[in-house]
Chimera marker file (.cmm) of the C-alpha trace (Angstrom):
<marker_set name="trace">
<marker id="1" x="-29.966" y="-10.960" z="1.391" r="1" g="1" b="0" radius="0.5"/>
<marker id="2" x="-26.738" y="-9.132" z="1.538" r="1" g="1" b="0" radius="0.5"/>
<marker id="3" x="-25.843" y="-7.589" z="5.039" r="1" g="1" b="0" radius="0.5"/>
<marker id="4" x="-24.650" y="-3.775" z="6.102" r="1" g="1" b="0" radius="0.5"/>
<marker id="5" x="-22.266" y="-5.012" z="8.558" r="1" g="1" b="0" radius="0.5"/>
<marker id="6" x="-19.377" y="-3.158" z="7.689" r="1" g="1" b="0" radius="0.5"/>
<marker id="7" x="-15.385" y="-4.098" z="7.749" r="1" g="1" b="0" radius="0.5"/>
<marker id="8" x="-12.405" y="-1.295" z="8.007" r="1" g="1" b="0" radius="0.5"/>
<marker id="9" x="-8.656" y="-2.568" z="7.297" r="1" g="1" b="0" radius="0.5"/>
<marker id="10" x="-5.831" y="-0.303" z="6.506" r="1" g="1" b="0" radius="0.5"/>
<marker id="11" x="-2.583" y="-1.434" z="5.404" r="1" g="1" b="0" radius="0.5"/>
<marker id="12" x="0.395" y="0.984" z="4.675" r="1" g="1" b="0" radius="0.5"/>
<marker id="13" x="3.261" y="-0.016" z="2.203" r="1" g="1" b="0" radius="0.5"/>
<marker id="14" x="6.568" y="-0.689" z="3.639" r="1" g="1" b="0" radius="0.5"/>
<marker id="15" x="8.680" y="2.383" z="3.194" r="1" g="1" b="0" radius="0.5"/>
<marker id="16" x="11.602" y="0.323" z="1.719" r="1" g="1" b="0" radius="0.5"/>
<marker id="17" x="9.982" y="-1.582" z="-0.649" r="1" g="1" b="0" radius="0.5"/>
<marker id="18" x="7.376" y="0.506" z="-2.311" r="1" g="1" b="0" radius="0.5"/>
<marker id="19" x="7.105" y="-1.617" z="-5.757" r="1" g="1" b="0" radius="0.5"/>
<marker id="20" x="7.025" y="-5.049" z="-3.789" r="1" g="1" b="0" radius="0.5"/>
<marker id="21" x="4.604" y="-3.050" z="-1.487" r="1" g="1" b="0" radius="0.5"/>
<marker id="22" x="1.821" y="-3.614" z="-4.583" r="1" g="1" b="0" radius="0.5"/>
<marker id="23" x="1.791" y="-7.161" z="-4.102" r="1" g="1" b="0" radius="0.5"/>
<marker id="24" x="1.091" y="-6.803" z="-0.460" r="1" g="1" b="0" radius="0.5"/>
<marker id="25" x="-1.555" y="-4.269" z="-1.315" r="1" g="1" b="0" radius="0.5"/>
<marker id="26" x="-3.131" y="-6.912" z="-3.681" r="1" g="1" b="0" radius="0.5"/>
<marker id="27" x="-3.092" y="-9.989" z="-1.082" r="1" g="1" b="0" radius="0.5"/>
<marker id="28" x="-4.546" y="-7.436" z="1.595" r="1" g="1" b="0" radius="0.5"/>
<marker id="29" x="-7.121" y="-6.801" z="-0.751" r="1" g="1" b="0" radius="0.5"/>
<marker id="30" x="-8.019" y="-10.541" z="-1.841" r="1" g="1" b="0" radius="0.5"/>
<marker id="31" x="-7.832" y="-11.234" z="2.582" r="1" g="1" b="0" radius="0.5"/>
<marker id="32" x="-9.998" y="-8.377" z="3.313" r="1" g="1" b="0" radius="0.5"/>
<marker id="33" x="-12.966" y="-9.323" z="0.777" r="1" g="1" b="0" radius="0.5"/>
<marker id="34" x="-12.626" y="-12.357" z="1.689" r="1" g="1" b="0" radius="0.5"/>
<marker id="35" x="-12.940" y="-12.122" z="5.102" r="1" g="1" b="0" radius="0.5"/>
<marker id="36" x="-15.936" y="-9.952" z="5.014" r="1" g="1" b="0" radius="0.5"/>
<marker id="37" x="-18.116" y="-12.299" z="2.908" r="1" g="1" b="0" radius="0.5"/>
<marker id="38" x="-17.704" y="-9.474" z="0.081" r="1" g="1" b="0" radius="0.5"/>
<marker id="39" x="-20.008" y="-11.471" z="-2.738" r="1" g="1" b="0" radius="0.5"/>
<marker id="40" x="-19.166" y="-9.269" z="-5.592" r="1" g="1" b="0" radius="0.5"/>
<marker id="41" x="-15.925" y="-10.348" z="-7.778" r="1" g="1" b="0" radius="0.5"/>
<marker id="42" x="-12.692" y="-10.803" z="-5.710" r="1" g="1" b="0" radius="0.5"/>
<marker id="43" x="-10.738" y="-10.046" z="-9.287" r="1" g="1" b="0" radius="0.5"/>
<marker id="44" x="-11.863" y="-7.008" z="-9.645" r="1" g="1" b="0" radius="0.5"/>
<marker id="45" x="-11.306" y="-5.921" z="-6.547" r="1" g="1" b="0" radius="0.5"/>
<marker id="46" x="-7.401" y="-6.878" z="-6.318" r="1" g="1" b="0" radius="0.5"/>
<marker id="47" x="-7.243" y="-5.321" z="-9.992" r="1" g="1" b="0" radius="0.5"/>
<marker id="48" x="-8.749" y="-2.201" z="-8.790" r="1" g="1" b="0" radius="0.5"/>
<marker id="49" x="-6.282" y="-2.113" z="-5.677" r="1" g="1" b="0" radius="0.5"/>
<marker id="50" x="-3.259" y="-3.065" z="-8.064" r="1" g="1" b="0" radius="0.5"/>
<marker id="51" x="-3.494" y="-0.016" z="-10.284" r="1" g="1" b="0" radius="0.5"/>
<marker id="52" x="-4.546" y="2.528" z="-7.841" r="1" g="1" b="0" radius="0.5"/>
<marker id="53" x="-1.636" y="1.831" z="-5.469" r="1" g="1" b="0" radius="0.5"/>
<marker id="54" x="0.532" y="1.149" z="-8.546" r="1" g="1" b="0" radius="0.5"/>
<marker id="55" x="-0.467" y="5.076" z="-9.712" r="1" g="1" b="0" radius="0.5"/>
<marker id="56" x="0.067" y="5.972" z="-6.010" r="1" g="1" b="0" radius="0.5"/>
<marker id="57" x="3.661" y="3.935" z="-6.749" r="1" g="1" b="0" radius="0.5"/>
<marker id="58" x="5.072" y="5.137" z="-9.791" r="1" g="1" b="0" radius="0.5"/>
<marker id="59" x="3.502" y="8.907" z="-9.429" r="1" g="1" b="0" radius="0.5"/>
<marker id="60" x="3.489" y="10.043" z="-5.544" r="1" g="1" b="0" radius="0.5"/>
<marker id="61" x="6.557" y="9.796" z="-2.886" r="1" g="1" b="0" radius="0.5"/>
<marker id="62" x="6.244" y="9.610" z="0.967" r="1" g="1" b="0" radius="0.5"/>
<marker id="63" x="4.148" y="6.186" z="2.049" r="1" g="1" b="0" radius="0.5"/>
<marker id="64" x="1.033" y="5.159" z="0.014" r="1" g="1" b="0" radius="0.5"/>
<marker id="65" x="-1.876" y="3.924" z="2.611" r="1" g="1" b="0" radius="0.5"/>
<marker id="66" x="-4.889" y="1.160" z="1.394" r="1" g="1" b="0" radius="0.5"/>
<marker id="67" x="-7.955" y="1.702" z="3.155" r="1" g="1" b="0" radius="0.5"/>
<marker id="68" x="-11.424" y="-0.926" z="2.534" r="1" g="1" b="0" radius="0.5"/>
<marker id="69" x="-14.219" y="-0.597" z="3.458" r="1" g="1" b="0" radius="0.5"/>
<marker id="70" x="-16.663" y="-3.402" z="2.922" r="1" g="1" b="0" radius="0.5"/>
<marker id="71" x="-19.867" y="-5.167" z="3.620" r="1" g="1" b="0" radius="0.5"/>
<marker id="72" x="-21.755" y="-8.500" z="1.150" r="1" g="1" b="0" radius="0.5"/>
<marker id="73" x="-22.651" y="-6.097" z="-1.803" r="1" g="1" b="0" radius="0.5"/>
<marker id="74" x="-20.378" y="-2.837" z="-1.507" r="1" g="1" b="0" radius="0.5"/>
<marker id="75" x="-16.271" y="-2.214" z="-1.847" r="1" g="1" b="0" radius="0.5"/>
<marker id="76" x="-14.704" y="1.026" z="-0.497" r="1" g="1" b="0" radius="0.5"/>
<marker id="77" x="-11.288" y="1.400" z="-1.811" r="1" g="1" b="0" radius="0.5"/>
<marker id="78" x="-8.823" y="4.480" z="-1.004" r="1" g="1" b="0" radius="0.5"/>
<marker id="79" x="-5.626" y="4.658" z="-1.638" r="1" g="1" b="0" radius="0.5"/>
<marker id="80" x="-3.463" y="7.614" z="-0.075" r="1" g="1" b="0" radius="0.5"/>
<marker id="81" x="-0.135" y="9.331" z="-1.109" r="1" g="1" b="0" radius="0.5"/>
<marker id="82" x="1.612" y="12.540" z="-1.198" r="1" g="1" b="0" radius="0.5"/>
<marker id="83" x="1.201" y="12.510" z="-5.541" r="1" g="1" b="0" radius="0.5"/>
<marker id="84" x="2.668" y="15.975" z="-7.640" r="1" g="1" b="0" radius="0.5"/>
<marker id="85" x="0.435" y="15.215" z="-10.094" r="1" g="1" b="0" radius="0.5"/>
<marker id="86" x="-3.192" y="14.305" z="-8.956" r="1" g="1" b="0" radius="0.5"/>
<marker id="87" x="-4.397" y="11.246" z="-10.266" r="1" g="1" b="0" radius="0.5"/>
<marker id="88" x="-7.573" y="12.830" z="-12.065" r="1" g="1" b="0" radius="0.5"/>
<marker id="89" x="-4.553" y="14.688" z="-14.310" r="1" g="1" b="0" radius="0.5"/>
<marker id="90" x="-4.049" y="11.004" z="-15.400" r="1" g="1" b="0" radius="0.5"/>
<marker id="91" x="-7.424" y="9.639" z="-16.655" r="1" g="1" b="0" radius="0.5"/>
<marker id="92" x="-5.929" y="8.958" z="-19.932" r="1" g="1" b="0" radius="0.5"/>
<marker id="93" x="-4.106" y="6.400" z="-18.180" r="1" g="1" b="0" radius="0.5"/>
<marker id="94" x="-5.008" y="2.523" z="-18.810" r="1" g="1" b="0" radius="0.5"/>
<marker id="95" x="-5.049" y="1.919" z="-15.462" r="1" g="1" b="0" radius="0.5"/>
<marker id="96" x="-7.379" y="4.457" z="-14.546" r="1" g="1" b="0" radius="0.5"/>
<marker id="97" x="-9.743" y="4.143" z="-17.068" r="1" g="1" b="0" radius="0.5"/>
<marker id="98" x="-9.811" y="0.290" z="-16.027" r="1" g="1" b="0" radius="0.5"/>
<marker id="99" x="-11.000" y="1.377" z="-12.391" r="1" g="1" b="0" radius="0.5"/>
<marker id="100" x="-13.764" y="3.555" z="-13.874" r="1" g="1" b="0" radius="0.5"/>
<marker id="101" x="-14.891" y="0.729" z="-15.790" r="1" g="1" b="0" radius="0.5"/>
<marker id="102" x="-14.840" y="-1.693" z="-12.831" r="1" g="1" b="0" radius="0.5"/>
<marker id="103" x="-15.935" y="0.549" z="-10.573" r="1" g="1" b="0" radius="0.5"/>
<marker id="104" x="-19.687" y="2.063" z="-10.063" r="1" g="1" b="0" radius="0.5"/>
<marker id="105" x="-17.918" y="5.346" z="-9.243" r="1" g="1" b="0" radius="0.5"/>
<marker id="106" x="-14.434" y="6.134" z="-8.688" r="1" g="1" b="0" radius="0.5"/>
<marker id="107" x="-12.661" y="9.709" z="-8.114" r="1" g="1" b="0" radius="0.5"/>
<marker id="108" x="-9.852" y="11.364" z="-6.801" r="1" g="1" b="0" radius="0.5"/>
<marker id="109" x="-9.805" y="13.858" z="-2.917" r="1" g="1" b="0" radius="0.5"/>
<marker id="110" x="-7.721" y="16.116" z="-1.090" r="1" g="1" b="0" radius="0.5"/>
<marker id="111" x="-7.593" y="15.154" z="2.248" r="1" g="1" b="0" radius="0.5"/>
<marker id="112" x="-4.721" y="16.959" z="4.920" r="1" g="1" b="0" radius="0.5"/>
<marker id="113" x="-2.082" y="17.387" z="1.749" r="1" g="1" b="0" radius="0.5"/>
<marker id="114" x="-2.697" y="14.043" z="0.678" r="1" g="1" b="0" radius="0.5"/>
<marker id="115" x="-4.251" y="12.726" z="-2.863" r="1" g="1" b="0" radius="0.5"/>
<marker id="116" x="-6.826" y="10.224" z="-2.276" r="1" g="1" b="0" radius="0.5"/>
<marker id="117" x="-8.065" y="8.293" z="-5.370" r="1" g="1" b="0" radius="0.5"/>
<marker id="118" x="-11.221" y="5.992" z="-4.452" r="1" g="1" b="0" radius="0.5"/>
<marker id="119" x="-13.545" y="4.095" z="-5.993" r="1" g="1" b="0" radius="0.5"/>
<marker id="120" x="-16.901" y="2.048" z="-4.867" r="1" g="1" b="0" radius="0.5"/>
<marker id="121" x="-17.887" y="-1.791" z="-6.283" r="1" g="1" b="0" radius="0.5"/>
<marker id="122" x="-20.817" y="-3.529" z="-5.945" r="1" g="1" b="0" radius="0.5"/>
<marker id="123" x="-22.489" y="-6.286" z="-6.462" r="1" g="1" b="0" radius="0.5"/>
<link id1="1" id2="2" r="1" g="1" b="0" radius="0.2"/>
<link id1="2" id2="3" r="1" g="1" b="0" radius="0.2"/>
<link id1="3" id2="4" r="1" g="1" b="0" radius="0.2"/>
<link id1="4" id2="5" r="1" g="1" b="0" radius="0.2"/>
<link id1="5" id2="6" r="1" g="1" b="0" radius="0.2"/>
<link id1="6" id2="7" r="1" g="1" b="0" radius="0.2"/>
<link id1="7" id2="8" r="1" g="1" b="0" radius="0.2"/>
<link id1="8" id2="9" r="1" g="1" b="0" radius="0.2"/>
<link id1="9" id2="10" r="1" g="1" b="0" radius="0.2"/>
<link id1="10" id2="11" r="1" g="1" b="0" radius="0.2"/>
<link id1="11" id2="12" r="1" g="1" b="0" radius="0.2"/>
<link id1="12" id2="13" r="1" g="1" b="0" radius="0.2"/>
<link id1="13" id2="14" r="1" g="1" b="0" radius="0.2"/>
<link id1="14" id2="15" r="1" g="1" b="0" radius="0.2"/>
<link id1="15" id2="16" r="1" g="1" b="0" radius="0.2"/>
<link id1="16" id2="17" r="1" g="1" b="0" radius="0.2"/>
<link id1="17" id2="18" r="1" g="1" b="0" radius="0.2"/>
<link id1="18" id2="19" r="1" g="1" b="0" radius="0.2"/>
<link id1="19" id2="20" r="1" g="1" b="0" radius="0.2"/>
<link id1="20" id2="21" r="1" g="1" b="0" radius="0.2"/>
<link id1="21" id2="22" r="1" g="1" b="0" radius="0.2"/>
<link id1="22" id2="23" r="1" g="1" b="0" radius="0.2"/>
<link id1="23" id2="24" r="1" g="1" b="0" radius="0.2"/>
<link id1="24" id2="25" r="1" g="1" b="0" radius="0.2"/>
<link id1="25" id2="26" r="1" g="1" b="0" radius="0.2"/>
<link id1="26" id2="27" r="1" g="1" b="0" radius="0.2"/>
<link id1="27" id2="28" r="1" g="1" b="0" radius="0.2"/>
<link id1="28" id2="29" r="1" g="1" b="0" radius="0.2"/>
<link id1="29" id2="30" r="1" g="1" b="0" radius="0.2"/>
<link id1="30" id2="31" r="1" g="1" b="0" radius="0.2"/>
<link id1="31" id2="32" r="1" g="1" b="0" radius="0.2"/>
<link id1="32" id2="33" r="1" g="1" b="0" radius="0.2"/>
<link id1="33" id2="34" r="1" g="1" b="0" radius="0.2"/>
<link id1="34" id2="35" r="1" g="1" b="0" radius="0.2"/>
<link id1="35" id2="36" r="1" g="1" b="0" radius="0.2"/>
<link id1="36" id2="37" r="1" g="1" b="0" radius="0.2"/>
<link id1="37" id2="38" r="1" g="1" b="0" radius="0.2"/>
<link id1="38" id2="39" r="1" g="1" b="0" radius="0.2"/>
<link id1="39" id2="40" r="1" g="1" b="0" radius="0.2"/>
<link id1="40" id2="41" r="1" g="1" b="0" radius="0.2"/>
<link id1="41" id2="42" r="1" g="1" b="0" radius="0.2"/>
<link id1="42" id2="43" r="1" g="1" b="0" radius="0.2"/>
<link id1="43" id2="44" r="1" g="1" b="0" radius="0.2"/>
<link id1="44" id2="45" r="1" g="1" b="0" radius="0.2"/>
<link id1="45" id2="46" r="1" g="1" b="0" radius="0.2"/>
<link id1="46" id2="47" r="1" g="1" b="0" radius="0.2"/>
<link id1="47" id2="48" r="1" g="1" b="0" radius="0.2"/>
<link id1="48" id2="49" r="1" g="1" b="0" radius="0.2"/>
<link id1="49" id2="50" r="1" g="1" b="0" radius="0.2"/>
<link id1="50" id2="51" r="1" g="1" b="0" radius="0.2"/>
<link id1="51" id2="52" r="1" g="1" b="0" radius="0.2"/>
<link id1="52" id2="53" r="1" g="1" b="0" radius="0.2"/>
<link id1="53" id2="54" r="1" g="1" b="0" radius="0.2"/>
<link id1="54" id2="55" r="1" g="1" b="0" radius="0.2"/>
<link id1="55" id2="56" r="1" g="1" b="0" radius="0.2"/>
<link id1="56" id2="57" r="1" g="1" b="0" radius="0.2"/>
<link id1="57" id2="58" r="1" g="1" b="0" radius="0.2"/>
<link id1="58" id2="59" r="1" g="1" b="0" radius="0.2"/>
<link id1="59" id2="60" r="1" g="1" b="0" radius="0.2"/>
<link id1="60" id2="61" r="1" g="1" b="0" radius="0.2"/>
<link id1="61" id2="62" r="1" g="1" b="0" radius="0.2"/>
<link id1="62" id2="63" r="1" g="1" b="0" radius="0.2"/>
<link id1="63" id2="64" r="1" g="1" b="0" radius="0.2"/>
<link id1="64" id2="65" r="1" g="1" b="0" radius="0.2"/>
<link id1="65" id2="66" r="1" g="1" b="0" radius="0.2"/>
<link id1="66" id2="67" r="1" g="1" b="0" radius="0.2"/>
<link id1="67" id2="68" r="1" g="1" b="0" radius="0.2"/>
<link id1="68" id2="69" r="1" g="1" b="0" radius="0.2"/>
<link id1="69" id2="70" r="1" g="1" b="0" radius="0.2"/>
<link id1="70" id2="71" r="1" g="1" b="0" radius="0.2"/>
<link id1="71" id2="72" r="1" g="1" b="0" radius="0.2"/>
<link id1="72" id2="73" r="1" g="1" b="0" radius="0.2"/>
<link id1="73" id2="74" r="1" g="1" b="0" radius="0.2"/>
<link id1="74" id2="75" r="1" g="1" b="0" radius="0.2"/>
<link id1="75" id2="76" r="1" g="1" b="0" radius="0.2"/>
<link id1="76" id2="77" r="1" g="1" b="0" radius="0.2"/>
<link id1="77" id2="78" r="1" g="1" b="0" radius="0.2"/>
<link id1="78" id2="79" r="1" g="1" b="0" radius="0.2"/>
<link id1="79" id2="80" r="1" g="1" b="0" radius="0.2"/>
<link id1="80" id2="81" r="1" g="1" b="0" radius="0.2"/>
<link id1="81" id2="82" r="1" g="1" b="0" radius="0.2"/>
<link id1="82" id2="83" r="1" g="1" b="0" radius="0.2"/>
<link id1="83" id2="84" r="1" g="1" b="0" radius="0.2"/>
<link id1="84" id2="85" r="1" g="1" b="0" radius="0.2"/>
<link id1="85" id2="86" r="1" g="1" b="0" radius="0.2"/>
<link id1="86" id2="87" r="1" g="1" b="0" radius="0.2"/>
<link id1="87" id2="88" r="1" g="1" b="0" radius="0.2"/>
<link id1="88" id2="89" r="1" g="1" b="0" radius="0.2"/>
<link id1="89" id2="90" r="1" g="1" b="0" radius="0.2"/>
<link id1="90" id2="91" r="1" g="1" b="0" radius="0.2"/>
<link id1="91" id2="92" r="1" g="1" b="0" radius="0.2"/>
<link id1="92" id2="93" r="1" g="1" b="0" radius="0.2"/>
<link id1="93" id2="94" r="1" g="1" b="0" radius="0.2"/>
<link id1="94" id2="95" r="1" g="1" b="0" radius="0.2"/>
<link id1="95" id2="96" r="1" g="1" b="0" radius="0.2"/>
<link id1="96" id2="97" r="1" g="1" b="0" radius="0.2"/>
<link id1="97" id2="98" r="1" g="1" b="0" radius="0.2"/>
<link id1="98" id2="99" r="1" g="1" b="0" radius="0.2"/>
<link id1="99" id2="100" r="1" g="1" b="0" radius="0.2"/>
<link id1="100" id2="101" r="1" g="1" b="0" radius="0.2"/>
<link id1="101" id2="102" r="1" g="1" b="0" radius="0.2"/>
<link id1="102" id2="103" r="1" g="1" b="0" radius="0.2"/>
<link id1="103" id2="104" r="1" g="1" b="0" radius="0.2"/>
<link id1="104" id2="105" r="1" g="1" b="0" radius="0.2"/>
<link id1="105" id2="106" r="1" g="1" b="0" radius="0.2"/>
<link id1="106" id2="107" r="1" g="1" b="0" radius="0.2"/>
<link id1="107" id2="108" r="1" g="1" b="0" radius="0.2"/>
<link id1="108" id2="109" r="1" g="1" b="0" radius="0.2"/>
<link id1="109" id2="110" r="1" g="1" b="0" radius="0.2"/>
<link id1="110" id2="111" r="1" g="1" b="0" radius="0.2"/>
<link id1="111" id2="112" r="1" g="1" b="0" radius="0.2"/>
<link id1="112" id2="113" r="1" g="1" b="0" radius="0.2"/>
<link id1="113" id2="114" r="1" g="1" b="0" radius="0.2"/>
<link id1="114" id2="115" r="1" g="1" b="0" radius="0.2"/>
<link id1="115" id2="116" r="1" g="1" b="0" radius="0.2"/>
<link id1="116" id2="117" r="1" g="1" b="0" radius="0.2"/>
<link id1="117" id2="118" r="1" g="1" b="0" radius="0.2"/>
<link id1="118" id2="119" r="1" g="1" b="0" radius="0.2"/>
<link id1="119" id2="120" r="1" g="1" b="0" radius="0.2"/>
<link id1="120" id2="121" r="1" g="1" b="0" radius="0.2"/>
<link id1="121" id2="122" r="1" g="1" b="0" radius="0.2"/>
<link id1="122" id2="123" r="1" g="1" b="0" radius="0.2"/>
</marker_set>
């Protein structure tokens, strides 16, 4: 039986290295599930992370944030940045509609002049 204990990490990109900032993104990702006993699939949640901070990469500016959230069965992924062009605008994107399909639900936030695109796996 899968427990609710919950996890929190954050992790922020370096400012000087944004693109090489992904691949920190991803190993925080694979640590954090790990380290929480998260039973669902580990790929899929480093793919997930990969493409929204990728998106957050290529399409916002200032410094992209990771947030998880996580217990056994569930994966709460946010990824911050200061985007033009909301992510939603995008969801002709491959890499978007890859994190719908992954995802049991997915979207994109406004939160204090930042765009937050999220999405929730589960077991």
């Amino acid at each position: 039986m899968a427990t609710t204990s919950l996890t929190e990490a954050v992790f922020s990109l370096p400012e000087t290295d944004r693109r090489g900032g992904v691949a920190l993104a991803r190993d925080f990702a694979r640590h954090t599930a790990l380290s929480c006993g998260y039973l669902g699939s580990l790929e899929d949640v480093v793919l997930v992370v990969n493409e929204l901070t990728t998106n957050a990469v290529r399409h916002g500016s200032g410094h992209p944030i990771v947030r998880l959230v996580a217990s056994q069965d569930r994966m709460w992924v946010e990824v911050a940045d200061d985007a033009a062009t909301p992510l939603g605008q995008c969801a002709d994107r491959w890499g978007v509609q890859l994190v719908a399909r992954l995802s049991q639900s997915w979207g994109v936030v406004e939160r204090a002049g930042q765009n937050v695109a999220w999405c929730e796996l589960t077991v």
